[in-house]
N, C-alpha and C positions, 0 to 999 in steps of 0.2 A: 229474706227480710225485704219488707216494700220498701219503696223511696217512688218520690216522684220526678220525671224526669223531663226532658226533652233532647231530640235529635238536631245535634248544633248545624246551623244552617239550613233546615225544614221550618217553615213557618206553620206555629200552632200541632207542633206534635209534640206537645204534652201527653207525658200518660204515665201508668203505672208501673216501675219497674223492679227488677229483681236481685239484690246484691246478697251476695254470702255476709253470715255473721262475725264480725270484727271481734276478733282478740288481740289483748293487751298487749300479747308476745310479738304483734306486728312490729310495734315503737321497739328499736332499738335499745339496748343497757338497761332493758329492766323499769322504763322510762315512760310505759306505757298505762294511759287511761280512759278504762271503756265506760260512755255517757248514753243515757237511755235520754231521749232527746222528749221536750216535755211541750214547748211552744215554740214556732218558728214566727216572724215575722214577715211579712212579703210587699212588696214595693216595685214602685216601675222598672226596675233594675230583671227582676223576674220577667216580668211583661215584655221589656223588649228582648228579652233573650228565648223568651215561646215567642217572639216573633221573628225571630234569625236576625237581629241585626248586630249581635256579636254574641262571644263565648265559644270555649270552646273542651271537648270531652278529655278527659284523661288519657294517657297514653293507655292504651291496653282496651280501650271503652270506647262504641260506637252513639253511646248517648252520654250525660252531664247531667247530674244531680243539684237540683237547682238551691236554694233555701242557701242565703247568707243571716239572716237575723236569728240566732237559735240560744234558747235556753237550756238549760237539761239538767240532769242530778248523774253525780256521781254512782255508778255500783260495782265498780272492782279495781283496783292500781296494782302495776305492776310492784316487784320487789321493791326498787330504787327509788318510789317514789315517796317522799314524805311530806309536801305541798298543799297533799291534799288527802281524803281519805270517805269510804263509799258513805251516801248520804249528804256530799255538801253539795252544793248548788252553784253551779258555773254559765258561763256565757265563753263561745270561744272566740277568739277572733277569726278574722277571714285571712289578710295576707298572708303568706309563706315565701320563706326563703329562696332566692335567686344567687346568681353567682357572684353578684358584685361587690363587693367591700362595703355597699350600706347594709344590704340583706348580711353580709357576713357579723355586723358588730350589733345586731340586733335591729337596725334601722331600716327593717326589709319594706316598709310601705315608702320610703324612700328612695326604690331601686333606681339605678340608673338604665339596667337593661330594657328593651325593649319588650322581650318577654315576659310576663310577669304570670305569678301561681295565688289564684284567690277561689277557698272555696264557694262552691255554689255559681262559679263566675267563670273560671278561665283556669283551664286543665289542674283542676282538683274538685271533685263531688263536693257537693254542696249536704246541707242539715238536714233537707226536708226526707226524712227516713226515721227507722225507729232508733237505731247507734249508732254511734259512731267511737273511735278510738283517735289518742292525739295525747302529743308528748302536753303535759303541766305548763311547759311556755306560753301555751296557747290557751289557757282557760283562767279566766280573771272567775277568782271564788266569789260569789254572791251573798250579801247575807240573807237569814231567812227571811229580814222586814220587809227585801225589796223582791222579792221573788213571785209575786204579783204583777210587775212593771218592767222585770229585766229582759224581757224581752227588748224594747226599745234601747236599751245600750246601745245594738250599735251602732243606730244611725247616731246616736248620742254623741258615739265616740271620734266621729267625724268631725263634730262641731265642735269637740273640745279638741281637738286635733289644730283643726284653723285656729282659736280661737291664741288658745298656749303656744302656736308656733307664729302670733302675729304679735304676741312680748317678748319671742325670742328675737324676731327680727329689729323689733322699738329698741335692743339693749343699745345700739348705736349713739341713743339720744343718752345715755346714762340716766336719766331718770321719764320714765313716759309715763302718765298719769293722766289716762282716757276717760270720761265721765261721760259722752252723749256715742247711745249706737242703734245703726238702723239696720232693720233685719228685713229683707226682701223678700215677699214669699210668706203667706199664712198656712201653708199646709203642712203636712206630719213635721220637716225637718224646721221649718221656718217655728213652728210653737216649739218647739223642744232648743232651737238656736236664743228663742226672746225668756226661756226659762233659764237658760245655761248662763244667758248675759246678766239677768237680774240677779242670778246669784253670785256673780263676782260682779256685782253694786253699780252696774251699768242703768243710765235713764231711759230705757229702751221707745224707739218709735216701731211701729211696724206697715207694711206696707204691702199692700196687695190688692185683689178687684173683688174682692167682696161685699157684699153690702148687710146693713142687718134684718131679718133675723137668722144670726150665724153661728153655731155651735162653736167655730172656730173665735169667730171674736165673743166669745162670751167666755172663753177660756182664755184669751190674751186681757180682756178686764178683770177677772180672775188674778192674774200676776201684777195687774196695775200698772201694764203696756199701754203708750198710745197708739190705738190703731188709726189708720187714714188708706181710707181710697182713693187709688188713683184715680177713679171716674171723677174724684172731686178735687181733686191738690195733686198736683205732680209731683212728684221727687223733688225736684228743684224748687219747687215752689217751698215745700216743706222742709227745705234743709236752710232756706233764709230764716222760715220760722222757728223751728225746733233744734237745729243744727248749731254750729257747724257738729258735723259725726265723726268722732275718732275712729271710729270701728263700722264698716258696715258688711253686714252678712249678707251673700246674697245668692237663694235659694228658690228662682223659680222655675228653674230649668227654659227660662227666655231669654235667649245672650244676649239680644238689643237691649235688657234693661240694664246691663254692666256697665256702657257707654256712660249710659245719662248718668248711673252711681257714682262713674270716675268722675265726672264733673262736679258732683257735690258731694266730694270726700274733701273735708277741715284741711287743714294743713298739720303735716305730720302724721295722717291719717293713714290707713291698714284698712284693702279693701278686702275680703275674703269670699274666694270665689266655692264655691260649693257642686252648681250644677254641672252635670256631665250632656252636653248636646250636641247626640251626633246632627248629621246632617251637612246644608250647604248655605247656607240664608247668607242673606248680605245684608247689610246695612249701612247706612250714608252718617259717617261722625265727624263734629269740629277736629277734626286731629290735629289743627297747631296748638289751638285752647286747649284742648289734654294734653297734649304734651308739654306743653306750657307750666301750664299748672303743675302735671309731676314735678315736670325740673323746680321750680320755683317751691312749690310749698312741700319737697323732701315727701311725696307721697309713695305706695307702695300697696300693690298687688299683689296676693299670694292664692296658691290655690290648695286645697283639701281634697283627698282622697281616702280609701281603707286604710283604716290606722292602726297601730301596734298598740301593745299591751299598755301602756303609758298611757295612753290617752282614753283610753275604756278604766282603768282604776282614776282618773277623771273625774268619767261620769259617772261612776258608784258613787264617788266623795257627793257630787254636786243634788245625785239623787235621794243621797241621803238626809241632806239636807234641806233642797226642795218638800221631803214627805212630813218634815218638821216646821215648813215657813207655808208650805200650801198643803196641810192634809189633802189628800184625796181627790187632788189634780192630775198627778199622773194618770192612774186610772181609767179618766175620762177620756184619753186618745186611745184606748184601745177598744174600738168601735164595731169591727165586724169579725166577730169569727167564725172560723166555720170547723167542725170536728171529723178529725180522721181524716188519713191520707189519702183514704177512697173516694171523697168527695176534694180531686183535685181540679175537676171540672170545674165544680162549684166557687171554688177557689179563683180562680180565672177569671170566670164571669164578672165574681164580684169586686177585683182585683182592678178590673178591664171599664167596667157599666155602673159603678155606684159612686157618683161623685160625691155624697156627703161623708163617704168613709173618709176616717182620718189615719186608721192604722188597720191593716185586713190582718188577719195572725190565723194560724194554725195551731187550733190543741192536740198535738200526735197523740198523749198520754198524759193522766191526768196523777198527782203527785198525792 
């Protein structure tokens, strides 16, 4: 069975690799279900790990199956399994269980350990292949309306992840009732963040350095977002105007612009951080005025990562909905594909060198 791969810590040895075929009798109790994988999605997350700068293979495996965004169909369950049955349409999630008490009570994107198991990511294969097998836990059923678009769940399911755990954190205030939010970052996660917010009745502003004419911002006036470049209105500038923002999302994978967001976060406000950046950068910040200001106006940071089953039945709900308030907007972020596993080159390239893509995806198999 292909998949495609890379050799963790080898920069750019992508290639095509070779796994035996998955049966259900792997999962434990009868528990097991095998998914012919239909569309995967692919994001920087892919890219820096064909560049070695993290991930790591399975135990038993000298390479790592990359592919965390994946859709698939159902075609055969174990005995025990009643959840689901061959023909429905699933998305799995990526985290997996660790040894701690959150992984233990279901709250495994919450681990405390240091080591942590996500496929496609860090010692467990990832989608990009033709099956896979995996206990009912891990596969949020699909309906058929949205099986078009469910590819994008999961990054989906990150934003609703932040989003839901920044009114668990508001219960403090016993009643928090946020109406102005800004979303940092116009690319795949930043449009999919300014849909998420509009549908739980946020006035969304949006922000990033694009200018027009932009498939991206013509897909955020689409939803009836404000957009603003920062080549022309800073953060700051915009948050006297449009603001104060109870909620601001902030997805541009540039940690300097965090700083400036903490300082024009409203009072009582929830900043939610999204990007992952490695690296070493430094940067020069007012730190008493932020700190300042947290203490004084009860402000709060939080950060988002791979999310559990929760927060992917989520984004079903919110997708659902979006396909009934914006026909035929999802759709339009999913921009470059490219077909079969064998063109994983291809895949890369475009993944790596096409800056107007909004969302690159793989058709493994076509339904």
């Amino acid at each position: 069975m292909r998949a495609i791969a890379v050799l963790p810590g080898r920069p750019n040895s992508i290639h095509l690799a070779e796994l035996l075929k998955p049966s259900v009798h792997e999962v434990p109790n009868g528990r097991g279900v095998l998914v012919q994988v239909l569309r995967v999605g692919v994001d920087g997350t892919d890219k820096e790990i064909n560049a070695a700068e993290y991930g790591q293979a399975p135990p038993g495996y000298d390479f790592l199956v990359i592919g965390h965004e994946c859709f698939g169909r159902v075609l055969e369950v174990g005995p025990h399994v009643t959840e689901l049955v061959p023909g429905d349409y699933v998305v799995p999630t990526v985290r997996r269980p660790g040894g701690s008490f959150y992984d233990q009570i279901g709250q495994y994107d919450m681990t405390s350990e240091d080591i942590y198991y996500e496929r496609g990511i860090n010692l467990r294969h990832g989608y990009l292949t033709e099956l896979f097998v995996d206990d009912p836990e891990y596969l949020v059923k699909i309906p058929k309306g949205l099986k078009d678009v469910a590819v994008l769940l999961e990054p989906t399911s990150i934003i609703e992840k932040g989003i839901i755990q920044a009114y668990e954190a508001q219960r403090r205030f016993k009643i928090w009732r946020p109406k102005k939010a800004a979303v940092l970052g116009a690319g795949t996660v930043g449009l999919l963040a300014a849909l998420s917010l509009k549908m739980k009745g946020f006035d969304v502003t949006s922000f990033g350095k694009e200018s027009r004419p932009s498939r991206n911002l013509d897909l955020l006036a689409e939803l009836g977002v404000r957009y603003i470049s920062t080549n022309d209105l800073s953060i700051r500038e915009a948050a006297k105007r449009f603001g104060p923002f109870d909620l601001m999302f902030e997805a541009t994978g540039y940690s300097p612009v965090v700083f400036e967001a903490m300082e024009c976060l409203g009072k009582n406000g929830v900043l939610v951080l999204a990007s992952v950046t490695g690296g070493d950068r430094e940067h020069s910040v007012p730190a008493d005025k932020i700190n300042l200001d947290f203490v004084l106006g009860n402000k709060l940071v939080i950060g988002t990562v791979n999310a559990n089953r929760e927060y992917f039945e989520a984004g079903v709900y919110d997708f659902a909905r979006a396909e009934l308030e914006f026909p035929g907007w999802l759709p339009k972020l999913l921009t470059h594909p490219v077909t079969g596993l064998e063109n994983y080159q291809a895949m890369m390239s475009t993944l790596t060198t096409e800056r107007s893509a909004i969302k690159v995806f793989v058709n493994v198999a076509y339904d």
